[in-house]
Z-matrix of the N, CA and C atoms (Angstrom, degrees):
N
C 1 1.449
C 2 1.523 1 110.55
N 3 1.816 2 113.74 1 -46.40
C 4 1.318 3 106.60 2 -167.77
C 5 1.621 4 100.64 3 -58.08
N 6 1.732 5 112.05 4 -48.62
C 7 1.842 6 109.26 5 -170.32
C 8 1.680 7 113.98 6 -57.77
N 9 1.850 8 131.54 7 -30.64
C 10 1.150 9 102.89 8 147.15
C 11 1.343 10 149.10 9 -47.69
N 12 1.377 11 112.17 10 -44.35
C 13 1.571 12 136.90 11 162.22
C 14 1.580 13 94.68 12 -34.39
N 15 1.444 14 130.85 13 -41.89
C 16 1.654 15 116.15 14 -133.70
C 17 1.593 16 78.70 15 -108.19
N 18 1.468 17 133.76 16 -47.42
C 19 1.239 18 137.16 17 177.52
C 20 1.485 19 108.44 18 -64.65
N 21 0.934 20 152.05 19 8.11
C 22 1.472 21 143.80 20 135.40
C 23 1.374 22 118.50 21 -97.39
N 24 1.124 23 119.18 22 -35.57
C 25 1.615 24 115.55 23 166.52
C 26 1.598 25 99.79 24 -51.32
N 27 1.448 26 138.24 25 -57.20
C 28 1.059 27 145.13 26 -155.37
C 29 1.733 28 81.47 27 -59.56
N 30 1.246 29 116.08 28 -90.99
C 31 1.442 30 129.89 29 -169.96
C 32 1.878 31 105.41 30 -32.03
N 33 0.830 32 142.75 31 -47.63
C 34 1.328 33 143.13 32 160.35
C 35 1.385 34 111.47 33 -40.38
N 36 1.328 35 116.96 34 -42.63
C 37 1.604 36 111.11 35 -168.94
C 38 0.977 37 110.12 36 -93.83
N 39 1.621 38 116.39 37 -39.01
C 40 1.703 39 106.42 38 154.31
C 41 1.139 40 154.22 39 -47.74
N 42 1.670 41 94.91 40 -18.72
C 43 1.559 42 123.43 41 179.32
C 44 1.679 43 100.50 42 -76.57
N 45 1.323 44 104.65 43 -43.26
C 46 1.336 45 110.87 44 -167.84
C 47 1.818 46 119.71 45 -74.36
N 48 1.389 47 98.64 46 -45.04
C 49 1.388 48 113.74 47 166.07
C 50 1.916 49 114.17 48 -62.63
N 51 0.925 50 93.19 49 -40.60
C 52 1.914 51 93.80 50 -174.19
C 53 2.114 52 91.86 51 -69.96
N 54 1.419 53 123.92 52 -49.32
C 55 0.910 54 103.77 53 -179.70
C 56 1.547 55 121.34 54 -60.04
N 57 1.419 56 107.37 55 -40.82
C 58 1.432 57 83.05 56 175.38
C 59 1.541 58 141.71 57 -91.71
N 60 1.249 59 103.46 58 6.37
C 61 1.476 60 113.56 59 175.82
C 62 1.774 61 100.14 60 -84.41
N 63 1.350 62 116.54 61 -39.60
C 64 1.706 63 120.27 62 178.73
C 65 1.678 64 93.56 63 -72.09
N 66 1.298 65 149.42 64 -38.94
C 67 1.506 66 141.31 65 -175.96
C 68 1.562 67 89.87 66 96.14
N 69 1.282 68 143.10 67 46.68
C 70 1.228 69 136.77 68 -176.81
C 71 1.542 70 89.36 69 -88.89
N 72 1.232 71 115.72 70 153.70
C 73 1.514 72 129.50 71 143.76
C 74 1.278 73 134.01 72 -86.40
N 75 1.657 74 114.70 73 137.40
C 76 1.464 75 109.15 74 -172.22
C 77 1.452 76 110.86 75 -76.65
N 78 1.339 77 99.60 76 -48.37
C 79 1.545 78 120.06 77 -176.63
C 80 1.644 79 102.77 78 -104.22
N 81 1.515 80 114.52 79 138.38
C 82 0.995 81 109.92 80 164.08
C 83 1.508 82 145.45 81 -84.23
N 84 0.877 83 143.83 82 146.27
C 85 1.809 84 155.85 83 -162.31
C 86 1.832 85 94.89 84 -45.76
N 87 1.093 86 132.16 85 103.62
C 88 1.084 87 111.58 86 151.42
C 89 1.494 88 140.23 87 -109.19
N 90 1.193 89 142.25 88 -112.40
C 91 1.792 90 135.94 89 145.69
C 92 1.206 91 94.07 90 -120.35
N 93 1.656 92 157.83 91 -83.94
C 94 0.978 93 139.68 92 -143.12
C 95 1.343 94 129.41 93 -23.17
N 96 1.653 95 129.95 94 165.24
C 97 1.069 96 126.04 95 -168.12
C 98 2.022 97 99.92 96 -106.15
N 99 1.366 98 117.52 97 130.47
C 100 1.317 99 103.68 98 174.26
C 101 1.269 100 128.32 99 -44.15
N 102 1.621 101 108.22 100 -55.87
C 103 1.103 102 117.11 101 165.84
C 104 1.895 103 131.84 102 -105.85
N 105 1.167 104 105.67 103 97.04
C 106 1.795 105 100.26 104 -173.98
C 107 1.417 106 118.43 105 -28.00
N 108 1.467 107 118.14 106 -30.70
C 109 1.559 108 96.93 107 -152.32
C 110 1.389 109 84.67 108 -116.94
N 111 1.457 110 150.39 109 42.04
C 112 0.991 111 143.32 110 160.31
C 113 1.554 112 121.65 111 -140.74
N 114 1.171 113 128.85 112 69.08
C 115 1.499 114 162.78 113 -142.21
C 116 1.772 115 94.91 114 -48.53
N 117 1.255 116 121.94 115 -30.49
C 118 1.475 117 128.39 116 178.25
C 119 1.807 118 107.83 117 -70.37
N 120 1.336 119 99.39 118 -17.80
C 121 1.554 120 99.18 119 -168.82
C 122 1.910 121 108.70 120 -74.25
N 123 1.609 122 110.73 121 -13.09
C 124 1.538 123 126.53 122 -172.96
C 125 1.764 124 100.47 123 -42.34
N 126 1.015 125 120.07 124 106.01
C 127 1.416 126 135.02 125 141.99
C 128 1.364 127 114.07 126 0.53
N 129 1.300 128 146.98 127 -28.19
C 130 1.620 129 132.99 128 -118.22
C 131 1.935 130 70.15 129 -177.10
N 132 1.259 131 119.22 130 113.13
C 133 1.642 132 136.12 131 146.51
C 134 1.318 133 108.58 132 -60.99
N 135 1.050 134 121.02 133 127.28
C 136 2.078 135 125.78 134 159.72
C 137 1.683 136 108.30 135 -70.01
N 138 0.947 137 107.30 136 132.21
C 139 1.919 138 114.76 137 -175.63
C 140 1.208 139 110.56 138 -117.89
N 141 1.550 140 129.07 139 -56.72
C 142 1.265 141 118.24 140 165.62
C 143 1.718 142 100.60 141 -165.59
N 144 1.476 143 103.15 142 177.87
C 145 1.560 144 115.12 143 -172.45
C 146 1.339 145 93.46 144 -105.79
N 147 1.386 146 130.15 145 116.25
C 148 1.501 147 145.70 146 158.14
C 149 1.385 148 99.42 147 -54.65
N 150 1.533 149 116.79 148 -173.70
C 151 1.392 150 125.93 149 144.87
C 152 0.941 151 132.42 150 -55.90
N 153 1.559 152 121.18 151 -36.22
C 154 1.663 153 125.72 152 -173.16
C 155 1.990 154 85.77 153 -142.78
N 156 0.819 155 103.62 154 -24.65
C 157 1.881 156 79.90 155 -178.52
C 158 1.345 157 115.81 156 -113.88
N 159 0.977 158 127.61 157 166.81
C 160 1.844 159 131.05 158 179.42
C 161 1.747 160 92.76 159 -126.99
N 162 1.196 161 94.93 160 130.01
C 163 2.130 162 116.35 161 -174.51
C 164 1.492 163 99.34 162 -96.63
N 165 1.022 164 114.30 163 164.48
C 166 1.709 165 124.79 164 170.86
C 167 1.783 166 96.23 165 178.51
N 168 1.463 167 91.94 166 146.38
C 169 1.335 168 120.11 167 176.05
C 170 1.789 169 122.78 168 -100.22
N 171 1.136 170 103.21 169 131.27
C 172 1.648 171 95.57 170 172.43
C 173 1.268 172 108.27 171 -73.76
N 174 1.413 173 110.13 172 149.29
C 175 1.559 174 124.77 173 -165.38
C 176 1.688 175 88.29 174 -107.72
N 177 1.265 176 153.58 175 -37.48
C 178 1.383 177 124.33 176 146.64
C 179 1.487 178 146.68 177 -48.09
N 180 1.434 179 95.51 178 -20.76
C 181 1.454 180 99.84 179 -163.18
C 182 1.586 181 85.68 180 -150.46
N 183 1.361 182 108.26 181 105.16
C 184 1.904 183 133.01 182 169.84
C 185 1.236 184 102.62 183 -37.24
N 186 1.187 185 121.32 184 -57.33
C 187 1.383 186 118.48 185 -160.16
C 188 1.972 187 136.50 186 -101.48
N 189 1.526 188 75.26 187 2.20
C 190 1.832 189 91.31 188 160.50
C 191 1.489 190 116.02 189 -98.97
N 192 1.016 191 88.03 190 145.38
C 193 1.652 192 106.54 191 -176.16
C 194 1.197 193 124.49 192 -137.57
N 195 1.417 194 130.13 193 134.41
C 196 1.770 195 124.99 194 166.34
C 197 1.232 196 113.94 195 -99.20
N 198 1.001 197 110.15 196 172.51
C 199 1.859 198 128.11 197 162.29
C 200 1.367 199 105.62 198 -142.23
N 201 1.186 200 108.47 199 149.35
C 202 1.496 201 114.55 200 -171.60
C 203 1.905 202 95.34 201 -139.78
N 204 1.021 203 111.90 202 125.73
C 205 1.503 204 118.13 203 -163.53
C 206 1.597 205 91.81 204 -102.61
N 207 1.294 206 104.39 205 171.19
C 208 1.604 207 115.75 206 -170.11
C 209 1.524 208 108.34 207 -89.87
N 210 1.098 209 127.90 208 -9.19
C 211 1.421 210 133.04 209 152.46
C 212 2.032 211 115.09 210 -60.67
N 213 1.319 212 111.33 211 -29.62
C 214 1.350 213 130.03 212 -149.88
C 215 1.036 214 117.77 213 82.59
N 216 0.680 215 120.26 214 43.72
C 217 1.706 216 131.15 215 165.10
C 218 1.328 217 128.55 216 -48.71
N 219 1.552 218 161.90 217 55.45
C 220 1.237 219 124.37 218 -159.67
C 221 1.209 220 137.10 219 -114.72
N 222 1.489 221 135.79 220 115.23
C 223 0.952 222 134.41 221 -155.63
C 224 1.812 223 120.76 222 -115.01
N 225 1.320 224 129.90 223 132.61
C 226 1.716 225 115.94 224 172.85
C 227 1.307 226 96.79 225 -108.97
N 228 1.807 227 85.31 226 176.16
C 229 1.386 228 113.11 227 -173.73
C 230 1.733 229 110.59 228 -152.70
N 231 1.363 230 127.14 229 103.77
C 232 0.839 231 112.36 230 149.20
C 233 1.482 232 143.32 231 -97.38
N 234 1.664 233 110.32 232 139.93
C 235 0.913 234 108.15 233 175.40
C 236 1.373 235 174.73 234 -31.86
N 237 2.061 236 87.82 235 -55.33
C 238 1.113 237 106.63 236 148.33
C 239 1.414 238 144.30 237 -109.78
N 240 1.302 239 96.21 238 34.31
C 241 1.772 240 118.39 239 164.79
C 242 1.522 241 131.93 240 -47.65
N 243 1.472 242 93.79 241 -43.41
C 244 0.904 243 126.27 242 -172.85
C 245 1.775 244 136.57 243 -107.14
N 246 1.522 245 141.03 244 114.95
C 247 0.859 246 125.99 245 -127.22
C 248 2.460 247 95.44 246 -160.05
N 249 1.099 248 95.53 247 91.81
C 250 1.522 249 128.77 248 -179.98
C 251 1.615 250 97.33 249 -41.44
N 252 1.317 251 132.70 250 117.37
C 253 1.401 252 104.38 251 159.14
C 254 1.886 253 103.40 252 -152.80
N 255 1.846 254 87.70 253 110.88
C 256 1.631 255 92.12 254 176.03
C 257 1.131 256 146.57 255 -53.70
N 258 1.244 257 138.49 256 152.64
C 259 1.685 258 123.88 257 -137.71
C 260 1.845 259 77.93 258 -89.26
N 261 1.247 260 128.15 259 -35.16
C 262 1.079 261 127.32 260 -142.17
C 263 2.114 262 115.72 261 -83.28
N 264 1.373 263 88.53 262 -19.83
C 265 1.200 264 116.30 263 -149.49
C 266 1.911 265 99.34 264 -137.98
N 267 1.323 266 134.46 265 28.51
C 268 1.393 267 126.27 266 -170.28
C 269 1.661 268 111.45 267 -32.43
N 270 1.268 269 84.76 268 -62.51
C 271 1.729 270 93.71 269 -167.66
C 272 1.690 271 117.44 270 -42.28
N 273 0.944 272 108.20 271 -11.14
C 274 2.066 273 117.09 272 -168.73
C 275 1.682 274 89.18 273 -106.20
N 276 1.396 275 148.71 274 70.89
C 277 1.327 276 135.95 275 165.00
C 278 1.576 277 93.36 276 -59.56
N 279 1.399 278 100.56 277 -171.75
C 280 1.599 279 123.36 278 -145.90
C 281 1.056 280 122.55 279 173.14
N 282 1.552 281 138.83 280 132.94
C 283 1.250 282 134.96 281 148.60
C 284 1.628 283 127.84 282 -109.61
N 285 1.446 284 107.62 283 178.12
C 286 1.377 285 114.00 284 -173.71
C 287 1.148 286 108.22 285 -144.94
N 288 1.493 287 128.12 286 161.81
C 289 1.371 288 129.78 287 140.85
C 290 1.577 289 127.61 288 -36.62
N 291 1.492 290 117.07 289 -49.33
C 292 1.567 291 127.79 290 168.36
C 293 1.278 292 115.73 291 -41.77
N 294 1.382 293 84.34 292 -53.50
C 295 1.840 294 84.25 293 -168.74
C 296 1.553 295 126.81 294 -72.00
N 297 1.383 296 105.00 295 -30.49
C 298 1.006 297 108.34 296 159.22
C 299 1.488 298 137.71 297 -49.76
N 300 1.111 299 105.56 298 -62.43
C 301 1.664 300 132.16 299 177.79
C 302 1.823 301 88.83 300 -55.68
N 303 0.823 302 121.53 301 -63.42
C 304 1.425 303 114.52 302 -176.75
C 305 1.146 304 127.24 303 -38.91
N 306 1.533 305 119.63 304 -32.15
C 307 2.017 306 135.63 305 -155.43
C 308 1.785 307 74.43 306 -112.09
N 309 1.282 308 121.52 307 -44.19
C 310 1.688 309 114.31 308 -167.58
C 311 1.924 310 99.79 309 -60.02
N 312 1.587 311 111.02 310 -46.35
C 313 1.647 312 94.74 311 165.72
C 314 1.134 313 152.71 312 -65.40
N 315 2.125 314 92.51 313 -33.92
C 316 1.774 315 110.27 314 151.98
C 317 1.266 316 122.71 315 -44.72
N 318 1.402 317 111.01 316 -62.80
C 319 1.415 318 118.33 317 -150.60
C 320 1.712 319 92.07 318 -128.61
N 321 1.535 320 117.13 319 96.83
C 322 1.979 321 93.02 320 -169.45
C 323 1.722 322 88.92 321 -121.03
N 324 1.875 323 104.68 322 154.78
C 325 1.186 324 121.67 323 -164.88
C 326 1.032 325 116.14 324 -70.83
N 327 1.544 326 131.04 325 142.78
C 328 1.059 327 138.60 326 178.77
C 329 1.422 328 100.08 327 -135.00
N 330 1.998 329 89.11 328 140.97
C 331 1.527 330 79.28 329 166.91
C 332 1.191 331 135.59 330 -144.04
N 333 1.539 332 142.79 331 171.65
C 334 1.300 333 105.02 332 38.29
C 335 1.259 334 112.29 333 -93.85
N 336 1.925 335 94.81 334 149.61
C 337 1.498 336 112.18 335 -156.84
C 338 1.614 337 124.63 336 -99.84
N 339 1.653 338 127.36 337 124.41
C 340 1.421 339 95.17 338 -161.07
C 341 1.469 340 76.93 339 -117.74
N 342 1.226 341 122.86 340 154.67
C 343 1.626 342 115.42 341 165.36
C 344 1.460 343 121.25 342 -74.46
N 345 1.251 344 125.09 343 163.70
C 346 1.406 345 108.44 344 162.63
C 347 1.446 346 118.71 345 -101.31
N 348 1.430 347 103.52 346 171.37
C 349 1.616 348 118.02 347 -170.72
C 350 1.540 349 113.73 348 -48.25
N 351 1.010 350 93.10 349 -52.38
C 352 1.817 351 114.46 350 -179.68
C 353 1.693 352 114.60 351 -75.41
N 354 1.232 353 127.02 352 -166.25
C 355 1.285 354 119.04 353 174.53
C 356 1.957 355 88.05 354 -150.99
N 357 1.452 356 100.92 355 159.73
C 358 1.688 357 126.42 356 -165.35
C 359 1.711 358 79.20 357 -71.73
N 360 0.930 359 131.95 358 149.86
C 361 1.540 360 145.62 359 175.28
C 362 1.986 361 111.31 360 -138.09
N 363 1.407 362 89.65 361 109.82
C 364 1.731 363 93.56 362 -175.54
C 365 1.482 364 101.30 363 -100.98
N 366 0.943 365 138.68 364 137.23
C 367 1.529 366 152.93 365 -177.53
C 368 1.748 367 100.92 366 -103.46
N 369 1.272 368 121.88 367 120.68
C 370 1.592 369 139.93 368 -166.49
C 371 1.500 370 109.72 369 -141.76
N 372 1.761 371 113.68 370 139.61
C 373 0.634 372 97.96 371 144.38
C 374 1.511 373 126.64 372 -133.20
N 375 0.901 374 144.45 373 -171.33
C 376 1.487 375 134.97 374 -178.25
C 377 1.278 376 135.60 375 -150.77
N 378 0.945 377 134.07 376 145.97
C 379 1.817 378 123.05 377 -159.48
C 380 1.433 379 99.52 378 -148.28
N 381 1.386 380 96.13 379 172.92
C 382 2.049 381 106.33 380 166.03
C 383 1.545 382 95.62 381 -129.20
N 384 1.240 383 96.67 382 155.41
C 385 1.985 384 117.70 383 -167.68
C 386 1.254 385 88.87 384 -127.98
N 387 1.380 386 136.29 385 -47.96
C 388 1.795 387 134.39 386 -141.61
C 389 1.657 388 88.18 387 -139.70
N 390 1.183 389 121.36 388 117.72
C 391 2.021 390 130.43 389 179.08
C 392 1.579 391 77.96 390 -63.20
N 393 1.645 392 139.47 391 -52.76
C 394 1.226 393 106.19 392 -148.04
C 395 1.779 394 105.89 393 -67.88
N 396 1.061 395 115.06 394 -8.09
C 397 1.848 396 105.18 395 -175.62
C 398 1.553 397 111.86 396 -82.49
N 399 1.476 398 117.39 397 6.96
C 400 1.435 399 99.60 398 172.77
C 401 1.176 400 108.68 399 109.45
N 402 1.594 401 118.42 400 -148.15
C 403 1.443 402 119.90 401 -173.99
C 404 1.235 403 116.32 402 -94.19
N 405 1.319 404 114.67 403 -19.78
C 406 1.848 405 121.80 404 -175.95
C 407 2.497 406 87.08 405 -143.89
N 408 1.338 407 95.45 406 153.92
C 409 1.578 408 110.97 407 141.74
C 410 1.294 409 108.81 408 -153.18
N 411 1.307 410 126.13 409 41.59
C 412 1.692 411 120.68 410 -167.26
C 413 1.532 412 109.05 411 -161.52
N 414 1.302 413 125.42 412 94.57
C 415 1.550 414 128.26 413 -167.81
C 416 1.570 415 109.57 414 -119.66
N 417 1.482 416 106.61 415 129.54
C 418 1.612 417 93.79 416 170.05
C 419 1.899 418 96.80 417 -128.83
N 420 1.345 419 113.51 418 119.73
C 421 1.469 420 114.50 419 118.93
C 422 0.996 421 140.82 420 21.47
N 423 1.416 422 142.45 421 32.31
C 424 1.562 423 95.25 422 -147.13
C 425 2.010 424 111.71 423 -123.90
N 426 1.540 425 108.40 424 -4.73
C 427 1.407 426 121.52 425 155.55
C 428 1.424 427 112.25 426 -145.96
N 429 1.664 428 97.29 427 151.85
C 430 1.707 429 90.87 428 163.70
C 431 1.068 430 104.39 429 -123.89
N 432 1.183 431 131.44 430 169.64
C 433 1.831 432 119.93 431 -155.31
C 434 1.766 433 78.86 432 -159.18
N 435 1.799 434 105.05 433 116.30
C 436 1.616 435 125.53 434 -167.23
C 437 1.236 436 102.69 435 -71.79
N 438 1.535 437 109.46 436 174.47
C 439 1.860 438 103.87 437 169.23
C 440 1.771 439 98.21 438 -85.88
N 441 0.901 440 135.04 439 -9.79
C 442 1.708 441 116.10 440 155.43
C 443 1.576 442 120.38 441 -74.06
N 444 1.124 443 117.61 442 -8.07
C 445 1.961 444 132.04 443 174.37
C 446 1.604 445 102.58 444 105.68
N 447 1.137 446 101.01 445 -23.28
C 448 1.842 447 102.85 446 -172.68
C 449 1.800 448 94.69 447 -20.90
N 450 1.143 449 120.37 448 159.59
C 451 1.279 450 125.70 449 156.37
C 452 1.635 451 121.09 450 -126.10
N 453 1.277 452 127.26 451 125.27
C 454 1.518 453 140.35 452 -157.06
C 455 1.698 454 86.15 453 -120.08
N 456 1.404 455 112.79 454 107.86
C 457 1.379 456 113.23 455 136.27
C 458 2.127 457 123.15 456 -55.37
N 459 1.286 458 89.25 457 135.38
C 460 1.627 459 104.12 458 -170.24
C 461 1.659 460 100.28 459 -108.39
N 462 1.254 461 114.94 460 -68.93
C 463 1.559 462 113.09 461 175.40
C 464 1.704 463 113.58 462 77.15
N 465 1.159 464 112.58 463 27.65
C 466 1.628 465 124.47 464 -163.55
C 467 1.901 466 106.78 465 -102.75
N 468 1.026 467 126.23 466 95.35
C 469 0.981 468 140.76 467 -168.98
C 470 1.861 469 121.16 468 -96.81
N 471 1.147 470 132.33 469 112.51
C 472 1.359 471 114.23 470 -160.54
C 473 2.042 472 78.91 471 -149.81
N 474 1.439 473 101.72 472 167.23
C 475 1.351 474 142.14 473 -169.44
C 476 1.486 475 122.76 474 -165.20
N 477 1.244 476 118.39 475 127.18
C 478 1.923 477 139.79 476 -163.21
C 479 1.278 478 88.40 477 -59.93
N 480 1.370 479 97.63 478 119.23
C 481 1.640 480 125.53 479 152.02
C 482 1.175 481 110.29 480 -82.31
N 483 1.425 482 107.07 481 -159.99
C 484 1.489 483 137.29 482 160.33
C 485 1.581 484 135.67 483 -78.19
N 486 1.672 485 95.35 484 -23.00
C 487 1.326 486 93.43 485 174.95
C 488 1.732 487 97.38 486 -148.73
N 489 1.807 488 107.91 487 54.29
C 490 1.411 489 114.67 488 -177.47
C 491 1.498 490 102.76 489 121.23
N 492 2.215 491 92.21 490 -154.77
C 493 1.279 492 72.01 491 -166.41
C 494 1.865 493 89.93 492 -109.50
N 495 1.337 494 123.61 493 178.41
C 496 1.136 495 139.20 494 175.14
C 497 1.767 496 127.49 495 -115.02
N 498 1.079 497 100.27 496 136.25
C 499 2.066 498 109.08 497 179.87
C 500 1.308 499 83.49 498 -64.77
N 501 1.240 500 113.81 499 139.55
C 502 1.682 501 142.59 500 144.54
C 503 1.853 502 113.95 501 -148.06
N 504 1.793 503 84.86 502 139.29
C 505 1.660 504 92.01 503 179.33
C 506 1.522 505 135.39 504 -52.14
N 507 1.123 506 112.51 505 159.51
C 508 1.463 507 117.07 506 -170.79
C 509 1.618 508 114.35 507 -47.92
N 510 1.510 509 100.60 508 -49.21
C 511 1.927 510 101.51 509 168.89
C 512 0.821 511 119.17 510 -75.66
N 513 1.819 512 146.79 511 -7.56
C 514 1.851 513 129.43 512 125.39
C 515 1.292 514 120.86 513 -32.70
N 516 1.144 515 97.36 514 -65.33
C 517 1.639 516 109.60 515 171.84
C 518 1.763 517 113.51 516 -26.72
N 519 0.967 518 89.12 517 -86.52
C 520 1.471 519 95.82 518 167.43
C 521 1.599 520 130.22 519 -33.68
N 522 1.420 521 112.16 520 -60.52
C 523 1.344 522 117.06 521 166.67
C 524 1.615 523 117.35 522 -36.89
N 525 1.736 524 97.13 523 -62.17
C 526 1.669 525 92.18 524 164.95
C 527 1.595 526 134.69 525 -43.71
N 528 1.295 527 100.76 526 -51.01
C 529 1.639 528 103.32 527 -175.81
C 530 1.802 529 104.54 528 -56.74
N 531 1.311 530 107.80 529 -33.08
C 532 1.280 531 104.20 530 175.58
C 533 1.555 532 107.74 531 -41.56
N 534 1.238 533 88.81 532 -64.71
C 535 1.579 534 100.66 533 -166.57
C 536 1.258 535 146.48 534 -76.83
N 537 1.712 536 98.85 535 -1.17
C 538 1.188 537 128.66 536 171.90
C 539 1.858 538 123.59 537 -38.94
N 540 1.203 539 108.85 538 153.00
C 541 1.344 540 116.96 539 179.46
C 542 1.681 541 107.37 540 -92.05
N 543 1.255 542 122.31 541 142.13
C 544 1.408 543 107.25 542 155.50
C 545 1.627 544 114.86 543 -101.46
N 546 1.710 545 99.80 544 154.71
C 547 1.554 546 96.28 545 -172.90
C 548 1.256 547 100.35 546 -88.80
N 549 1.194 548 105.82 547 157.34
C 550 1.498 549 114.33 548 169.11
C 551 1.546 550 131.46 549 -102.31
């Protein structure tokens, strides 16, 4: 009896320790308020008033976020869901704003929200065409690989505009890489 006792205690603490060294959640993120009658208890921090949307942060979890648009709109985003990694360069992962917003339209949160184990993985690559744009003006898309491994061809090809970056077709794309600079 005592060595069952000792083999679930073990398994309990491991459960408990692996979650919190991995940042797993027990319970998942939802909107409700813990406590109804105390308006500070709201799930979701207020951050600031956009032009058309108002932002707030979850106060459990840093890196989720809503927006709530003036229609009522509401949409999240987490942060670290998501995880950039150049074809050229694997070992250096990365994130962005793009990428995010992108997996938030593919795949967008609902809740209540638990994250998964794994993180959304976008496969990129990126170049420079023109020295005056910097280190990259030419990005493609080109898999995202799920937290189950599935792999989703993306095929999303864009190049620096004027006010960001811009969609252009696969044979731009191409033309550029032709023409690309290497950095040194």
């Amino acid at each position: 009896m005592e060595l069952i006792i000792g083999i679930v205690v073990g398994i309990i603490i491991g459960l408990v320790v692996g979650t919190l060294i991995f940042r797993r959640r027990y319970i998942p993120i939802g909107n409700l308020r813990i406590d109804r009658s105390d308006p500070t208890s709201e799930p979701f921090l207020f951050l600031e008033l956009g032009t058309d949307i108002q932002h707030f942060q979850c106060k459990r979890m840093s890196s989720l976020f809503k927006d709530v648009a003036e229609d009522g709109t509401v949409t999240y985003s987490d942060v670290n869901r998501v995880q950039l990694i150049n074809k050229e360069s694997p070992d250096i992962p990365f994130r962005n704003g793009f990428g995010t917003r992108l997996i938030d339209k593919m795949y967008p949160i609902t809740l209540p929200y638990f994250p998964a184990d794994k993180k959304f993985k976008i496969i990129v690559e990126e170049f420079l065409t023109d020295e005056k744009n910097g280190d990259f003006d030419t990005v493609g898309y080109l898999q995202l690989i799920l937290p189950n491994g599935e792999v989703v061809n993306l095929n999303g090809y864009f190049k620096d505009g004027p006010d960001g970056m811009v969609r252009i077709e696969h044979a731009e794309y191409e033309e550029r890489k032709a023409n690309r600079i290497d950095k040194k």
